[in-house]
C-alpha positions in Angstrom: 180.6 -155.8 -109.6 183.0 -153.8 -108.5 182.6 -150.9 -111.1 179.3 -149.9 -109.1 181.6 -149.5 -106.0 183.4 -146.5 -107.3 181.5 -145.4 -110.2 178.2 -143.1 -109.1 176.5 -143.0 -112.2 176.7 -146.9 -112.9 175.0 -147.2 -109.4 172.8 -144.6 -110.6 171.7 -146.6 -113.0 171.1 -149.5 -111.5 169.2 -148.3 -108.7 166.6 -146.8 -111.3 166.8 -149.9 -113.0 166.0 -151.8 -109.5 163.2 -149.4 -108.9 161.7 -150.0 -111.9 161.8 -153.5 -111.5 159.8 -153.1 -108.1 162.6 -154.1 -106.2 164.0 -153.0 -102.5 166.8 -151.2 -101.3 167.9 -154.5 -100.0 167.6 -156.3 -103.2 169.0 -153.5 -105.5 172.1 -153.8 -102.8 172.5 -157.7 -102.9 172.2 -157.7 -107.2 174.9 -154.9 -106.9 177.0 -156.7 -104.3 176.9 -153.6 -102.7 175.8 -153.0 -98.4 173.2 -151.9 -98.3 173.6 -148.3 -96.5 175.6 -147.1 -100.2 172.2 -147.9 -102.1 170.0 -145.6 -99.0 172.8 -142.8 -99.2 172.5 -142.8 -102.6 168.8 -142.4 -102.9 169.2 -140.0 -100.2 171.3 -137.9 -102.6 168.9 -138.6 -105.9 166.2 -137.2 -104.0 168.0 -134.2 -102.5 169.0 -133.5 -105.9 165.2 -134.1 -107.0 167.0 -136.5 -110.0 164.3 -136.8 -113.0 165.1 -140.0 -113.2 164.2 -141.2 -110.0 160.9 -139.3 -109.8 160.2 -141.0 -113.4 161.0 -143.8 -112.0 158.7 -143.8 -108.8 156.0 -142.6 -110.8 155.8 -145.5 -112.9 156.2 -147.9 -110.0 153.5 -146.3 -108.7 151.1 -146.2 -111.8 152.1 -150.1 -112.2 150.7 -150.9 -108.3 147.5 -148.9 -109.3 146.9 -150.9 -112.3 147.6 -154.2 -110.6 145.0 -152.5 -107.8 142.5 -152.0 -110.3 142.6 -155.0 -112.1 142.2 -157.0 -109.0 138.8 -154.1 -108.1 137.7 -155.4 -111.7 138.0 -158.9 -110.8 135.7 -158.5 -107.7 133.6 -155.9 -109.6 133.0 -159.1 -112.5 132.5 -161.3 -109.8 130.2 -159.3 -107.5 128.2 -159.1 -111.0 127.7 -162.4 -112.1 127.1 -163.5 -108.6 123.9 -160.8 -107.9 123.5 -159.6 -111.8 123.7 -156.0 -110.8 126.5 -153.8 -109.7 127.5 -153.1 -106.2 125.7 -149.8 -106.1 122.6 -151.1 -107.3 122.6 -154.0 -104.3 123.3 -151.2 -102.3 120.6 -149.1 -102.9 118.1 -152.5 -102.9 118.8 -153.1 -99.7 118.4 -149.7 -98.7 114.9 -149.7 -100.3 113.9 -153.0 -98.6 115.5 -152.0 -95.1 113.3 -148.7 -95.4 110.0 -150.9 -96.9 107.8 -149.9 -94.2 108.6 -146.1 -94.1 108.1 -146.2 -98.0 104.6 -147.7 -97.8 103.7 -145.3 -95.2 104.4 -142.3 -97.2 103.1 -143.9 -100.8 99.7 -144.9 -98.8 99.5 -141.3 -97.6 97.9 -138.6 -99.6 100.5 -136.2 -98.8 104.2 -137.8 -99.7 105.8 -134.3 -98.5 103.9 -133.9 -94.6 104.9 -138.3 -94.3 108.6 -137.7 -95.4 108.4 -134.9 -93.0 107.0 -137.1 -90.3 110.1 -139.3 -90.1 112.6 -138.9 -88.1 115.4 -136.6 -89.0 118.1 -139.5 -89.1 115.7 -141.4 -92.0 115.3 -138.3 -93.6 119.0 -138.0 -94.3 119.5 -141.4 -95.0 116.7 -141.6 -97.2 117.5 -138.4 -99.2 121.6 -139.3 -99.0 120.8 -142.6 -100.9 118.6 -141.0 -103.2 115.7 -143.2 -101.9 113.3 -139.8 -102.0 114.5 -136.2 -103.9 113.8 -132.4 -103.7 114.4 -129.7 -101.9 112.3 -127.9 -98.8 109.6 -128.1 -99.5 109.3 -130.3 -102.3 109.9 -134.1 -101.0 108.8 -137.0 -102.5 109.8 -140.9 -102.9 112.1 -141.0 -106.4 111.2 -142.3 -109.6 113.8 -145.3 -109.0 112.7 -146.5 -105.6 109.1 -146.5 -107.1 110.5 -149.5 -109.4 111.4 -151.2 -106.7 107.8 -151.1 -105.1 105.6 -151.8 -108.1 102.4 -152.9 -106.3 101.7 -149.5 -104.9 99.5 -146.7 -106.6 101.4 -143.5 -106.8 99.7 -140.7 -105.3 97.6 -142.3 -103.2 
């Protein structure tokens, strides 16, 4: 242990190997048998002199935490699907279909989709449009294809 004491590069080493072990300054310092201040200083100086290997390094630890991050998303994503049998997004934009039921009807039962869309409030316009619940531009708004599936028992166009 005590070759890490006066020899730089084998301290070097280690801390990379530390790091890429996803281990702390602490723990590097306490498998070295080193205080820990001599493992900061030394990082200090490895990132001063922007040292390849620590970048390398870092940048796998931080590719390994996103893929632990992402596999635990995947997990919930699986779970959310078997539980509901549709994706997060698609729940999503059910609710927001079925919260907005009544402003829906009001605009299929009228003649005019464009002048009822227009009718609503400014807020429910934007909501509507942001979640894709009706599409176009100016003047050009109507109720989208895929809300329509979500309220079968309505004629469209009146």
């Amino acid at each position: 242990m005590s070759d890490y004491i006066h020899n730089p590069e084998a301290r070097r080493l280690m801390i990379l190997r530390g790091i890429g072990n996803d281990r702390s300054n602490l723990q590097i310092a306490e498998e070295m048998g080193l205080r820990r201040w001599i493992v900061v200083r030394d990082l200090k100086t490895m990132r001063f002199n922007k040292d390849p290997g620590l970048r390398k390094a870092i940048l796998d630890q931080r590719d390994r935490e996103l893929m632990t991050r992402q596999a635990v998303d995947d997990v919930k994503i699986n779970r959310f699907k078997l539980m509901t049998g549709m994706s997060f997004q698609e729940k999503n934009f059910e609710n927001m279909v079925n919260y907005y039921r009544p402003e829906l009807i009001k605009i299929l039962e009228s003649g005019d989709e464009e002048n009822a869309i227009m009718d609503l409030p400014r807020s429910v316009q934007k909501t509507l449009t942001r979640n894709e619940i009706t599409v176009g531009l100016r003047n050009n708004h109507k109720v989208s294809s895929r809300a329509r599936g979500f309220l079968p028992h309505f004629k469209i166009g009146g």
